[in-house]
C-alpha positions as a Markdown table, in Angstrom:
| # | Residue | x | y | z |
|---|---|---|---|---|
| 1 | Unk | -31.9 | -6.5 | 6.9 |
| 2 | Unk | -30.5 | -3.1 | 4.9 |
| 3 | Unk | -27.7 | -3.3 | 2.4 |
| 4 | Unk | -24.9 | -0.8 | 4.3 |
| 5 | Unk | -23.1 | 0.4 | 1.4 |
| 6 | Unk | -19.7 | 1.2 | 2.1 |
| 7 | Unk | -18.1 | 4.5 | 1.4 |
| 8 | Unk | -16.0 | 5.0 | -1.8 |
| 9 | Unk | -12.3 | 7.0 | -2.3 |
| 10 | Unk | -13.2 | 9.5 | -4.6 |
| 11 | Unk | -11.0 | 12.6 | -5.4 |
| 12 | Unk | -12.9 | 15.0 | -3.0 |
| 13 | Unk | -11.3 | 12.8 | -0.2 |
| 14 | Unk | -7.3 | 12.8 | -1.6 |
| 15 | Unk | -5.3 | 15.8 | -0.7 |
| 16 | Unk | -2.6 | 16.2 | -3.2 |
| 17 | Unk | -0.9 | 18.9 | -1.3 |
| 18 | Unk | 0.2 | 15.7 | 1.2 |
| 19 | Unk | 2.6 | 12.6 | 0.9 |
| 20 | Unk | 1.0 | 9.9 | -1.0 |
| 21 | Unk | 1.5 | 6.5 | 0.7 |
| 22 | Unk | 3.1 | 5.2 | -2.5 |
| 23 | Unk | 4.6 | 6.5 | -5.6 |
| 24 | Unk | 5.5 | 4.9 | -9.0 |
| 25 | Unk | 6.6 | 5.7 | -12.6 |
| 26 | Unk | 5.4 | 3.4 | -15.3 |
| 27 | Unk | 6.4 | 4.4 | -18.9 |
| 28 | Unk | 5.8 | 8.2 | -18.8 |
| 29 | Unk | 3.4 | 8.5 | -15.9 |
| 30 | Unk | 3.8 | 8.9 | -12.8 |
| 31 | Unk | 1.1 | 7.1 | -10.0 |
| 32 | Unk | 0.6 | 7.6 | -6.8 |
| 33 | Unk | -1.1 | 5.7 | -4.0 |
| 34 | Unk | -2.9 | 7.5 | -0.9 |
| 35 | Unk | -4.8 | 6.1 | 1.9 |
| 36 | Unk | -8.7 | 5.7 | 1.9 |
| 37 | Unk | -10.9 | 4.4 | 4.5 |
| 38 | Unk | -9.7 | 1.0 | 5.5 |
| 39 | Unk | -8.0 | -1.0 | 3.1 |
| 40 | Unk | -9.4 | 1.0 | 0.3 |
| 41 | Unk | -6.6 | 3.4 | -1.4 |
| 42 | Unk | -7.3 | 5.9 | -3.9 |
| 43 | Unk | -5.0 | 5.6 | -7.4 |
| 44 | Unk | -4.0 | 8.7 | -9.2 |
| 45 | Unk | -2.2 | 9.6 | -12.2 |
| 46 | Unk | -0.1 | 12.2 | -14.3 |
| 47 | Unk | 2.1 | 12.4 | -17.5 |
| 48 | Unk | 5.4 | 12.6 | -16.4 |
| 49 | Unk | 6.8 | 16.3 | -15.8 |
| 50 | Unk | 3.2 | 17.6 | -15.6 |
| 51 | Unk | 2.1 | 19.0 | -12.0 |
| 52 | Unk | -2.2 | 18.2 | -12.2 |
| 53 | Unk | -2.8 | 14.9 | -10.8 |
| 54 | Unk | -6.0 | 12.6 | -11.9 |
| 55 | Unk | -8.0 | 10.3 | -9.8 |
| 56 | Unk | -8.0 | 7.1 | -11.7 |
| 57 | Unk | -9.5 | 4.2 | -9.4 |
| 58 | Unk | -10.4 | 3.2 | -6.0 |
| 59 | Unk | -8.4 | 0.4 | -5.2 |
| 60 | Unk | -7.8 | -2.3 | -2.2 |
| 61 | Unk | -4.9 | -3.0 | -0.4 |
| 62 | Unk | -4.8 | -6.4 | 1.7 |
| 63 | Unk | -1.2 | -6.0 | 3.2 |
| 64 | Unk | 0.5 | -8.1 | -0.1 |
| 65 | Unk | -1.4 | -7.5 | -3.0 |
| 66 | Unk | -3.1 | -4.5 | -4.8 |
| 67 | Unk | -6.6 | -4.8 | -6.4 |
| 68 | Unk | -7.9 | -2.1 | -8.4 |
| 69 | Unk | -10.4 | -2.8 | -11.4 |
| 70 | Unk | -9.5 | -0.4 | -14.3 |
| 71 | Unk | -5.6 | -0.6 | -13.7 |
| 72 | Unk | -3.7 | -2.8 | -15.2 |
| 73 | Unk | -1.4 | -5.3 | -14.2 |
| 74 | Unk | 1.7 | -3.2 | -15.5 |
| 75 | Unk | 0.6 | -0.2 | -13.2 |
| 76 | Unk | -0.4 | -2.9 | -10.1 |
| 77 | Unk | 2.2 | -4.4 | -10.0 |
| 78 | Unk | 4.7 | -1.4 | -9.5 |
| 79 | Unk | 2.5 | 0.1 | -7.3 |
| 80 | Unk | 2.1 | -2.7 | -5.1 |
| 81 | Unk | 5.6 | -3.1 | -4.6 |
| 82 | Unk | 6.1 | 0.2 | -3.6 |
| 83 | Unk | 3.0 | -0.1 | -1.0 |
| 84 | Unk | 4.6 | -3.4 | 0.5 |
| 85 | Unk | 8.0 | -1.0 | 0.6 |
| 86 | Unk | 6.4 | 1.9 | 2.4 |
| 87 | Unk | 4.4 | -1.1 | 4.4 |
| 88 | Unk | 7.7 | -2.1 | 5.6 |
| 89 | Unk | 9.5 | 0.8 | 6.2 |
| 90 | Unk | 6.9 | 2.0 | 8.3 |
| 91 | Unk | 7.0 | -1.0 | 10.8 |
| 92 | Unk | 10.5 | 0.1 | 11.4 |
């Protein structure tokens, strides 16, 4: 049986011209949070008041919680809150 290796979110597949799914400040950067394939999101990043975003991780979203090695907890957590916000606001 053949491993199937899963597709990763890289920054070819983001379009920063479009609406992440999620946006965050923590200290002075801003993150941002768009959709992947399934419930893998891509994580981006930029100092505050600059325009050039940076792909920073390819994480996973189960609906409550954010997983993304390479982020920390203090950018996680923000960002997961404002996933579960849009999450909500969406079922509306």
């Amino acid at each position: 049986m053949k491993n199937i290796e899963k597709p990763m979110v890289t920054e070819r597949n983001i379009s920063y011209d479009e609406a992440p799914v999620a946006e965050a400040t923590v200290g002075a950067v801003d993150y941002r949070v768009d959709a992947g394939l399934g419930n893998r999101v891509a994580i981006s990043g930029r100092a505050e008041g600059t325009w050039r975003w940076a792909f920073l991780a390819e994480g996973q979203w189960d609906g409550s919680r954010l997983r993304a090695s390479g982020v920390d907890h203090a950018v996680r957590g923000p960002l997961g809150e404002a996933l579960s916000q849009s999450t909500t606001e969406s079922d509306e």
